[in-house]
C-alpha positions, 0 to 999 in steps of 0.5 A: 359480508361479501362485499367486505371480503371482496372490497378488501379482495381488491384492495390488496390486489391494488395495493400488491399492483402498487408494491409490484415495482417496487420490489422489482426496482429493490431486486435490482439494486440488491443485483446490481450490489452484488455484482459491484461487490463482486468487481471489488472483490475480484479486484482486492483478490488480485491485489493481495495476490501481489503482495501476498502468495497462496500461504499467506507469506510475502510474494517477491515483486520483482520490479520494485524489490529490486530497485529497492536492493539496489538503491540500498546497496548504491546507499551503502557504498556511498556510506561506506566511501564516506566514512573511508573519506573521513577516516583519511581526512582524520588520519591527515589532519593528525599528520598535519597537526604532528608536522605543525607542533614539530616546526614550532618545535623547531623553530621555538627552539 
């Protein structure tokens, strides 16, 4: 009975021997895990601090928000003149076209 119990005392004391790397190979990949997941972490944080304050409103990114004004406001004034030109070409080619029935007026008379 002895020899049972210590042949079986050996056999989990190999077996522990064998699964001993293992396990520390396994604590280190969890580690390793953790600290990539942590470096993403940090990383999406700062993201969202640009796009997003502390009261979860949007923040004002200086840089890109006022190009983007500006170019909508260049794009409104290029709008506008366009439409202040067509106007004026509408407006003259009605006093063209009251000029031209006039002369054929005349000279249809």
């Amino acid at each position: 009975m002895t020899m049972e119990t210590n042949e079986k005392g050996v056999f989990i004391e190999k077996l522990l021997f064998a699964l001993l790397p293992l396990l520390i190979a396994g604590v280190g990949y969890l580690l390793n895990s953790v600290a990539t997941l942590n470096h993403q972490v940090t990383i999406l944080e700062s993201k969202v601090s640009l796009v997003v304050t502390q009261d979860n409103k949007q923040a004002s990114n200086t840089g890109s928000e006022l190009a983007r004004e500006r170019l909508r406001q260049d794009l409104t004034e290029a709008i506008q003149k366009n439409r202040d030109a067509i106007q004026q070409n509408r407006e003259h080619i009605s006093i063209h076209e009251e000029k031209i029935k006039q002369l054929n007026q005349k000279l249809g008379k």
